[in-house]
N, C-alpha and C positions, 0 to 999 in steps of 0.2 A: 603728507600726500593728500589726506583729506579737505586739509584747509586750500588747497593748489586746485582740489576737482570743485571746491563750492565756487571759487572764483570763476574757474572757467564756467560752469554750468550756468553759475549768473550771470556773465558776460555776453554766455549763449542766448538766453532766454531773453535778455535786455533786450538784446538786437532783434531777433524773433519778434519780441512786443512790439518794438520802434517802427519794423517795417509792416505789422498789423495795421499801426495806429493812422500812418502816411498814405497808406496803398491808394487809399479812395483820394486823398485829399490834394490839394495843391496848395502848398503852403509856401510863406517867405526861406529866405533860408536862413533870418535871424532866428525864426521859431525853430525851425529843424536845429539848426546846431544846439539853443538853448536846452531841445527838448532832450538832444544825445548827449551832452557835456557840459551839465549844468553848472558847473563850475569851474568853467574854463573859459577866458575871455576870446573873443575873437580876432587872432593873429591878423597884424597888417599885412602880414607876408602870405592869409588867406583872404584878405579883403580883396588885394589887390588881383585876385583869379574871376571875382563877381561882378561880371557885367549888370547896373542895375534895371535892365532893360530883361534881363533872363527870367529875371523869376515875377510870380505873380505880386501885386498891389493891392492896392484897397478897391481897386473900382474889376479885377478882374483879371484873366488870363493874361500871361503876356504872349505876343507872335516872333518875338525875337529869340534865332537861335545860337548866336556867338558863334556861327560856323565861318574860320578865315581862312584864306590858303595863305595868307602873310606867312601864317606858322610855318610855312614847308621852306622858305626863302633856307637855299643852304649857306646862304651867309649868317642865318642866324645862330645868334650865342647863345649855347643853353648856356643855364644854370656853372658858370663857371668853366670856361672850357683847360683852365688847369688841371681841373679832375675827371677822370672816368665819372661819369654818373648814373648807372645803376647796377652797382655791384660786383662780383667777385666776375662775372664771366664778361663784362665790360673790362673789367683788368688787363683779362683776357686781348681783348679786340685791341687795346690800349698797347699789350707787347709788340703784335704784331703788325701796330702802323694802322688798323682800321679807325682809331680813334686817335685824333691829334691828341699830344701833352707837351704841355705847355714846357720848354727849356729853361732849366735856371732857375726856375721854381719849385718849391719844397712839396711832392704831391705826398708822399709816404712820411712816413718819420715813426718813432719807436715813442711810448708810452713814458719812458722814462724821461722825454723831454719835456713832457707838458710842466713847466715848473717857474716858476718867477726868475726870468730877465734871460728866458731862452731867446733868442735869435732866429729866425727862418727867414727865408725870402719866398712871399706868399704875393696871390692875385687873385683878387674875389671882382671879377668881373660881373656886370650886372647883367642880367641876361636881356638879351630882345626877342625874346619867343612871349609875343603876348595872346597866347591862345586864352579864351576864358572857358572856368567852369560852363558845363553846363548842366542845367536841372536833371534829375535821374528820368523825367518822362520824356524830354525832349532828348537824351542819349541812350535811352532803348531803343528808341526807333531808329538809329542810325547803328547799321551791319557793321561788325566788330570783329572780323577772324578772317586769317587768310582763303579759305574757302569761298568767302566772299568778295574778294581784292577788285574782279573785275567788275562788280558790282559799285562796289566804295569809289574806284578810280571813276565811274561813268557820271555815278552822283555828285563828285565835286570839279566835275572835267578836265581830269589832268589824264595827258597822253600816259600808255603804257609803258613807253623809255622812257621817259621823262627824270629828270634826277629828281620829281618833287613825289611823285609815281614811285620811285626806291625807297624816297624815306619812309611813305605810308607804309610798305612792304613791311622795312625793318623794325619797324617800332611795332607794327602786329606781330609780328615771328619771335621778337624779342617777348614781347608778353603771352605767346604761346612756348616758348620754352618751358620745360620741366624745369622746377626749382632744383637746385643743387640741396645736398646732404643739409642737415641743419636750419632749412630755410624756409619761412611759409612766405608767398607771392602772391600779387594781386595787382591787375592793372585797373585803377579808377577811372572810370570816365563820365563820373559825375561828384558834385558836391556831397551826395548823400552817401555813396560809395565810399569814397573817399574816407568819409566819417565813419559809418559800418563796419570796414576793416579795421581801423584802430583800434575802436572801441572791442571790436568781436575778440581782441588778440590783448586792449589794454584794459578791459573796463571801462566805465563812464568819466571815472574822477582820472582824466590825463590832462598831459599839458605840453604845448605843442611851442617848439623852439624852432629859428632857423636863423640863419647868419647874417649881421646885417655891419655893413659900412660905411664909412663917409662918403670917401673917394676912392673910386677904383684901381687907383695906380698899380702897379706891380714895384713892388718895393720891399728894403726890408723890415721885416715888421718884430717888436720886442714885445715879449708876456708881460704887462704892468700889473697884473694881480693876481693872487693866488690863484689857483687853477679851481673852478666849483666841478667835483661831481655831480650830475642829475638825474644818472640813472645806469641799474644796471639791465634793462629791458626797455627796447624801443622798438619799435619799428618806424621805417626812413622812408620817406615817400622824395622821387627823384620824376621831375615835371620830361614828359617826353616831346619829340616835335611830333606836331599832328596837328591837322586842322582842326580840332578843338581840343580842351586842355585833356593830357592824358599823362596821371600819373602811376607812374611801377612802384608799389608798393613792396617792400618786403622786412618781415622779423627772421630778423640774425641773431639767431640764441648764441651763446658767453662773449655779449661786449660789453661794454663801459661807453657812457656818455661823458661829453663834460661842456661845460660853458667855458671859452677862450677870451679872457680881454686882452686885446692888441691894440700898441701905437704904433707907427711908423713913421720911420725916420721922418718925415716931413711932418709928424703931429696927429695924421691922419688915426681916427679912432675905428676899430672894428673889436664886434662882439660877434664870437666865430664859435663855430659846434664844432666840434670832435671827437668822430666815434673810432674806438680800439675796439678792433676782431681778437679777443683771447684765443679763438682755437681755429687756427689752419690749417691742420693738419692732413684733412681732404680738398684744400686748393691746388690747384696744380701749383705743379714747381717754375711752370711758365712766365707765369703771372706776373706784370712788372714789378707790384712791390717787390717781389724777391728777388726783381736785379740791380733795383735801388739801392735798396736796402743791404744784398749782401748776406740773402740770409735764407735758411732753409724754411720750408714749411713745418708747422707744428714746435718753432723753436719758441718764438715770443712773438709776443701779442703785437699788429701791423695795425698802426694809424692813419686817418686819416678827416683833414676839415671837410664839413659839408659846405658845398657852393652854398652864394644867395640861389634865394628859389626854390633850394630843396625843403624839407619838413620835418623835421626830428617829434617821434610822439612819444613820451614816456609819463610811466602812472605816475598822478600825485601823490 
């Protein structure tokens, strides 16, 4: 127990110091991420969120804020629209028809599959939600909570019915939701943020995974190598739509991580995350996995791949 409080309190303090050290300053966000995760290299799959017009240079401030309404397009794919993506009450929305899933594709599956020369028919679609990071000084000034909605809709001028008008709604409402049992949450909407919760929850020394493919096909895809465990503590960060980038953070205490290498049938190579929930027991019994699957809550542990896009963070 004591060695569990010095971690947290140093993890506390870490962050404490970080955001001392930044307050005043304007920095790249090579130096920010260097200075939070010093041994951690910087994920293509967080390169690709930094507009290099955001942050500041050698000669000075930048005036560019990566604010798009592309993001709101409801045609766009997030992050995989085979899977719910942002957690256990998205499952939720997923039984009841608010979130399409995708047919014929493997969204749940049980722990004891992840094993050399399983079988699934999977689809890691690429996402086209190109929202970017933005700097933590240029997304404090932009109004963040439903109390403000008519405010947010005025400044990026989108009509009140508007279907682009609902998504802003939902993905604020969704990030003012109270965490479920078991779960701390956090919606990022900046690069620094973003970092801060990990760290605040992983420590400095983590390392940051997410799923990557060749070819998007939907097909079937076979386990070519042993399954790697990398963690029994993460937190998953799931990219939301929003005119700029907005991710739902959350740590789900008793899972398991693991690294997936898949071929499929045409050759196609994918390295895929997948996180197991060990304890369901307060999930509703709603929830699709459990009509997937076939299975009660609190019996065994429900899996699932992270889309491309999402963010897997676990200590080194």
């Amino acid at each position: 127990m004591e060695h569990f409080r010095f971690i947290f309190l140093s993890s506390f303090l870490y962050v404490i110091l970080l955001v001392g050290v930044f307050a005043s300053e304007d920095v790249s966000w090579e130096t920010y991420w260097q200075s939070a995760l010093p041994k951690t290299p910087i994920p293509q799959a967080v390169q690709e969120l930094l507009h290099p017009e955001n942050w500041p240079g050698t000669e000075g401030k930048s005036t560019y804020t990566g604010i798009s309404k592309d993001a709101l397009n409801i045609n766009t794919i997030q992050s995989g629209s085979a899977f719910p993506t942002a957690g256990p009450e998205s499952y939720a929305k997923a039984a009841t028809g608010k979130i399409p899933v995708e047919q014929d594709v493997t969204t749940f599956f049980f722990e004891k599959d992840l094993h050399l020369g399983k079988k699934m028919t999977l689809h890691f679609p690429k996402t086209t939600n190109n929202a970017k990071l933005l700097p933590r000084l240029v997304a404090r000034a932009q109004p963040f909570s439903s109390s403000k909605l008519p405010e947010i809709l005025n400044r990026f001028s989108l009509k009140p019915e508007s279907a682009e008008a609902e998504i802003v709604k939902q993905t604020i409402e969704e990030c003012e939701e109270p965490s479920i049992e078991g779960e701390d949450k956090y919606c990022a909407t900046s690069l620094e943020s973003l970092v801060d919760f990990s760290v605040s929850k992983l420590g400095k020394y983590a390392e940051v995974f997410s799923t990557k493919v060749d070819v998007e096909n939907k097909q079937e895809y076979r386990i070519a190598r042993r399954v790697e465990k990398i963690g029994e503590r993460s937190v998953v960060c799931h990219k939301q739509k929003y005119v700029y980038a907005v991710f739902y953070c959350h740590e789900i205490r008793s899972t398991r991580a693991y690294k997936v290498s898949l071929v499929g049938a045409d050759g196609t190579k994918a390295e895929a995350v997948a996180v197991c929930h060990r304890d369901t027991r307060k999930w509703n019994i709603k929830l699709l996995a459990f009509q997937l699957l076939k299975i009660k809550p609190g019996t065994v542990p429900v899996c699932h791949f992270l889309p491309s896009g999402n963010l897997l963070w676990v200590p080194n």
